[in-house]
Each structure stands twice: as C-alpha cells, then as structure tokens.
N, C-alpha and C positions, 0 to 999 in steps of 0.2 A: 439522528445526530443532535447532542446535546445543543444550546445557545449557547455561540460564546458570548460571555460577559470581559468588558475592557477596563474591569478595574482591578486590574495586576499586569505585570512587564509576560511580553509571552517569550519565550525562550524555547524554538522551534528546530525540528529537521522534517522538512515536506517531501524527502526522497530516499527512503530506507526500503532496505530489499533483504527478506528473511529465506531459510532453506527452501522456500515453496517455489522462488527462481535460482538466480542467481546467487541471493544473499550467502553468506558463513555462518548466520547465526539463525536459531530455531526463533520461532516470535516467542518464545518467551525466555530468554536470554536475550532476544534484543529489547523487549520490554524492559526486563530488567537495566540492563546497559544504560538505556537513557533515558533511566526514573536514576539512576545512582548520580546520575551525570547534571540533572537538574532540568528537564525538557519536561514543561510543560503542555504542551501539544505537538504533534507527530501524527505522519503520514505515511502507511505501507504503502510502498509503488510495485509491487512484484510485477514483473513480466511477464504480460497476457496471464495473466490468472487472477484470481478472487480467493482462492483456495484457503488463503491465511487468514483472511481480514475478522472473521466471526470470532476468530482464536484472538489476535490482537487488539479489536475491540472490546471484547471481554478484561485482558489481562490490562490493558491501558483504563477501564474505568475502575478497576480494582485497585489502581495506583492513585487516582484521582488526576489523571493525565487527560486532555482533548483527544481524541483519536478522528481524524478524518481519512475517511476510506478511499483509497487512490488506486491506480493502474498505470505501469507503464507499457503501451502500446510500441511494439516494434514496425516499422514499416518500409519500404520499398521505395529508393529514390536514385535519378539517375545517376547519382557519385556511391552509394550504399546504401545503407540502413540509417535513417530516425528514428527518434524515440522519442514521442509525442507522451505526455503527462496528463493523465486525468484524474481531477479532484474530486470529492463528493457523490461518488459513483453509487449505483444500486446495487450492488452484488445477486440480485434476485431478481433483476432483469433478464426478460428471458430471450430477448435479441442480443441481448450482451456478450448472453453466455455460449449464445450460435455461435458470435462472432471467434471466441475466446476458443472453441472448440475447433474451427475449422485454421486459427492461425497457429495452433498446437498441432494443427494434423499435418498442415502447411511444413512443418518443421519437422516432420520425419523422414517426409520423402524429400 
C-alpha cells in the first residue's frame, strides 16, 4: 500500500463492489467510472472474496488513484445478517483465505 500524502483534497468511496460479488460493474469499468467521476482514492469491498483486488489495484495505480484493499464480511446475527467492513486487508493471507472459503462453501448449502 502506497503512503498516503495530505497535500491534496481526497475525494473518496470506501464501499464499492464489482462483478466478483454483488457489484454490476467489472473492476475495470468501475475503475474507469470513478477515475471519470474525479475519486481520488477508493476501496473494493467485494463480499467474502479477494478475487478482484490484484485487478483493481493494478487498474487504480494506472489511473494514479489510492487503491486501499477492503472486504466486506457477511455474518450471522440474531435479527439477520451484518456486514462488517474490512480495510487494508492481506489478500495473501492465508487464514483469511480459509475463512473466505468456508463462508463461500457456507452459502451453498
């Protein structure tokens, strides 16, 4: 993760979600989207996965954009489901990716 430096206005969305969960758009149609739109730094939250982030941080430092690497975790509570936000994740953590695998396997059956 690059350093951010604070001398410029940062012009942010810290909860974007591409075709690897939920999202409508491929990472890079959403990259595109919101370099045209003026964001400065941005954060993929896909849903239990990592799957996009190598693609979006790649295509966010080709823009000259901040890319911080995020997840949004689904979980189990007694009125329904939360959705807990993680920022600055490993992707290449390899307890992470247990976890990412068994709440994916969790959601078949």
């Amino acid at each position: 993760v690059r350093d951010f430096q604070m001398d410029h206005s940062i012009k942010s969305d810290l909860h974007l979600h591409t075709t690897h969960s939920d999202g409508r758009l491929s990472p890079s149609d959403l990259l595109t989207l919101c370099y045209e739109r003026g964001l400065n730094t941005i954060s993929v939250t896909d849903h239990d996965t990592t799957s996009g982030l190598q693609e979006c941080e790649a295509l966010s430092l080709e823009k000259g954009m901040d890319f911080i690497p995020g997840i949004e975790f689904g979980a189990k509570a007694k009125r329904g489901e939360i959705h807990i936000l993680g920022y600055f994740i490993n992707r290449y953590d390899c307890a992470l990716q247990e976890v990412l695998s068994e709440l994916q396997e969790d959601r078949k059956t």
